[in-house]
C-alpha positions in Angstrom: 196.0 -68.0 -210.2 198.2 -71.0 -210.5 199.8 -69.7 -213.2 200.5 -66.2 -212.1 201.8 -67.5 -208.8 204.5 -69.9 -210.8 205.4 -66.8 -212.9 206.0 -65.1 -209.2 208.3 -67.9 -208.0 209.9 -68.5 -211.1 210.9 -64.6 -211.2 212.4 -65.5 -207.5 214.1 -68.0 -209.0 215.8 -65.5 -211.4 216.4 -63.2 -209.5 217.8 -65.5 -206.4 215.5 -63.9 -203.7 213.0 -65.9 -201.2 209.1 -65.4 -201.7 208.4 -65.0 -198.1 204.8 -64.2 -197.9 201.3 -62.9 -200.1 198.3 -62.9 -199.5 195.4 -63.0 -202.1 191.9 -61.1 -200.8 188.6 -61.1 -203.2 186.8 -57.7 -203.5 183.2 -57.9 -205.5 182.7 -55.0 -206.6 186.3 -54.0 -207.1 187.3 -56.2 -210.1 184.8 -57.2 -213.0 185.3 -61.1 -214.0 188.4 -62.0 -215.1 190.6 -58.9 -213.6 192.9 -58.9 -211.0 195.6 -56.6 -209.9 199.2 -57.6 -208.3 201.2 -56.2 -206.6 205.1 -56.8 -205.1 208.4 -55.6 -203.4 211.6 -56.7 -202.5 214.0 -56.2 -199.7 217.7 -56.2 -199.7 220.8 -55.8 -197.8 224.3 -54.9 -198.8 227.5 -54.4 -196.8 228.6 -50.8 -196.8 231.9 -51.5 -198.4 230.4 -53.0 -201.5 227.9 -50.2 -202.3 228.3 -49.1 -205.6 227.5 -45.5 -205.3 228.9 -43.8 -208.8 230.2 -41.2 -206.7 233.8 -42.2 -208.3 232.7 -41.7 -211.5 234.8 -39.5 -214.0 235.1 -38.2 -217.5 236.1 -40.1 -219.8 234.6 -43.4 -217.9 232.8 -45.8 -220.3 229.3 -47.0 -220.5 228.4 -49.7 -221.7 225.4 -51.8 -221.8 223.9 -55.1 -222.2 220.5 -56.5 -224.3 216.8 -55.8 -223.0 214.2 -58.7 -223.7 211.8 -56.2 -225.2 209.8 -53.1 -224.0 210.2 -54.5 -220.5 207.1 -53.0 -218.1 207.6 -49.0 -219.5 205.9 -47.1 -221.6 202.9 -48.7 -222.0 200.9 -45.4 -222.1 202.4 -44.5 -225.6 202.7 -48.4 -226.4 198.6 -48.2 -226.2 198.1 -45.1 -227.5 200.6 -46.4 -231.1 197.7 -49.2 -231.0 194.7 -47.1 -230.9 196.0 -44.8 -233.6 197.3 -47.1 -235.6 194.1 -49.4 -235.4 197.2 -52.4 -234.4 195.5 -55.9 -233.8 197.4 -57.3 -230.4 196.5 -60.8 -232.1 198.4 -60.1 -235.7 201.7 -61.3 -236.1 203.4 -58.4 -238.4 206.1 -59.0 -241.3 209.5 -59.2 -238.9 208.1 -61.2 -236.0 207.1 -64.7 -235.3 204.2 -64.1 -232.9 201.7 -61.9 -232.0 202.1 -58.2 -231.6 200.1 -58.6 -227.8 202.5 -61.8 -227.2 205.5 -59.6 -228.4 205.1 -56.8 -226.0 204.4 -59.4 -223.2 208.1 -60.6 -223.8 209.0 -61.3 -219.8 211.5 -58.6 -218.5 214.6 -59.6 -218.2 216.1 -60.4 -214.8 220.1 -59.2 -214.4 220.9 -60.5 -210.6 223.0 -63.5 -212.1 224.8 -61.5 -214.8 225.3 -58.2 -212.2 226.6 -60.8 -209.9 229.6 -62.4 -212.2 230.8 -59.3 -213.1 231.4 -58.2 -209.8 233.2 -60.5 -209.0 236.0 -59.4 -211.5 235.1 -56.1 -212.4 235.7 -53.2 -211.0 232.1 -51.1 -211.4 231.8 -48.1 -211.0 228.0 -47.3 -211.3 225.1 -49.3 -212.8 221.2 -48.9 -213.5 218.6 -50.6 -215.3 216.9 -48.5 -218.1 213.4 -48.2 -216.9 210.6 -45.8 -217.1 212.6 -42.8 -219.2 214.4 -44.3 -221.1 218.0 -42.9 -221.4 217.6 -39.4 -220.4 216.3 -40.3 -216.9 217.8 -43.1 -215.6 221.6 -42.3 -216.5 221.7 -39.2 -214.7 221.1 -40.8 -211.3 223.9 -42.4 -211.2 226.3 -39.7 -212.2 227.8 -37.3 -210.3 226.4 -33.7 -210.6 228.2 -31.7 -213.2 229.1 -35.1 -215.2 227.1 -35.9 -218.0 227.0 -38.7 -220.7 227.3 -39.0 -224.4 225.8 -42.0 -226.0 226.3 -43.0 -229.9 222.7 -44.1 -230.9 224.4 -45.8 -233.5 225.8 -48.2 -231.2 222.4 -49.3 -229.5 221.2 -52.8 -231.3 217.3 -51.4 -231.4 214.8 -54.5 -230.9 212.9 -54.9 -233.7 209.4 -54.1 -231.6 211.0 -50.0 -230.9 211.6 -49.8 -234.3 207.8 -51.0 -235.5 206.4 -49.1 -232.9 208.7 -45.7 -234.0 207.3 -46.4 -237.2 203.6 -47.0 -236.8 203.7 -44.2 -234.5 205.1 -41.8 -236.2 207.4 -41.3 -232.8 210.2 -39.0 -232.8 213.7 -40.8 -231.9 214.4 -38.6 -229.0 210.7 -39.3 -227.6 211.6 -42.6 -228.3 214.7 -42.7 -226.2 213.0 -40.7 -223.7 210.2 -43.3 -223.3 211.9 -46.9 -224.1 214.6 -49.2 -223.2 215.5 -49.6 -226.9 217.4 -52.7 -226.6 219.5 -51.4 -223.9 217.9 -52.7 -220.5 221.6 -52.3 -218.0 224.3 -50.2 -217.7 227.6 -50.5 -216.3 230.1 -47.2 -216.3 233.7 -48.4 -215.8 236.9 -46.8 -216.4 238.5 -47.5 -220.0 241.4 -49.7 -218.1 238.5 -52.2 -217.6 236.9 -52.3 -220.8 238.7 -55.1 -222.3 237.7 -57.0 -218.6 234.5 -56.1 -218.8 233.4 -57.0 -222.5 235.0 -60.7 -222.1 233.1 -61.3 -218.5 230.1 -60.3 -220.3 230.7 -62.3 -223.6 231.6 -65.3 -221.5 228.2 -64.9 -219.7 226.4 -65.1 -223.1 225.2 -61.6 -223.4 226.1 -58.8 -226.2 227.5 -56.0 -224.5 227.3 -52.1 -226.6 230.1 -50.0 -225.9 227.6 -46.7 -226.0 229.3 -43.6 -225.1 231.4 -42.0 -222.2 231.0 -39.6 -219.1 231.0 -36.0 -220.2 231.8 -32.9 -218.5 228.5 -31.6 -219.7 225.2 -32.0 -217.4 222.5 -34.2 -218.7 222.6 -36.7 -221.7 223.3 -36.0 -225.2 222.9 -38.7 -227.9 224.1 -38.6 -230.9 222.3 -39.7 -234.4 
């Protein structure tokens, strides 16, 4: 318990938000020995004149992205299924990595707040997500406007090493794989092109390794390229 609770506050930390209350309960019966389930939300506020909406996004605006930690907390359902097929051992360390393949997919998710923060403050952003649960095909549409689309150059993703072991154990087609996974890519900020130059120092200065990864299109949905 002690450590889960210091994984909790040290996420708050991260993410710059108060733990204001939890509650544990014990329920025999419930859990078999050993088990437990958790379980967390967070409340925000934001002054209407700083919402970031998308709703001024345009052709020809750029996206552009920043690096994941790993697989994040998606796709876990095909993640176990790649294991079970593949008869993978969570306690091997495969050629490529330097731990475990159950340690490897445990990689904490990474926390933007700090990074999302700096760049406001100099940027001008136009829309944002994280890539979560569906990858690139349903998280980018959210934040553009209908009858905009986006084109994103796979080639300019930098795929973690775990997406492209589990691609390949799995036998997974890329667009499943883009449909399902982060792939490296865990945010996205669209801009217009008169801030790229801004935008890719802020984030270079901030340490991370931004991926210049396609453009708003005039054609609904999301097309990658290969």
């Amino acid at each position: 318990i002690e450590s889960i609770v210091k994984g909790v506050a040290d996420g708050c930390v991260a993410a710059e938000c108060a733990l204001i209350g939890g509650e544990t309960a014990e329920m025999p019966g419930m859990y078999s020995e050993g088990h437990y389930d958790i379980a967390g939300f967070t409340v925000g506020a934001v002054e209407k004149k700083e919402l970031i909406t998308g709703e001024g996004i345009e052709e020809g605006d750029l996206i552009i992205g920043i690096s994941s930690s790993g697989v994040h907390s998606n796709g876990f359902s095909l993640v176990r299924k790649i294991i079970k097929d593949a008869n993978l051992d969570l306690k091997t360390t495969y050629e490529g990595f330097e731990k475990s393949l159950g340690e490897e997919l445990l990689t904490p998710t990474r926390i933007y707040v700090k990074t999302v923060k700096e760049v406001l403050k100099s940027v001008a952003v136009k829309g944002m997500c994280h890539i979560t649960g569906g990858g690139f095909y349903e998280n980018i549409p959210r934040i553009i406007p209908e009858g905009l689309g986006v084109e994103i150059d796979s080639k300019n993703v930098n795929e973690l090493k775990i997406f492209k072991f589990l691609e390949e154990k799995g036998g997974v087609p890329k667009k499943e794989m883009f449909n399902v996974f982060n792939m490296g890519v865990g945010f996205i900020f669209v801009i217009s092109k008169d801030e790229k130059e801004n935008l890719i120092s802020k984030l270079n200065s901030l340490g991370e390794n931004p991926m210049i990864l396609g453009e708003v299109s005039k054609t609904s949905g999301v097309e990658i390229k290969w």
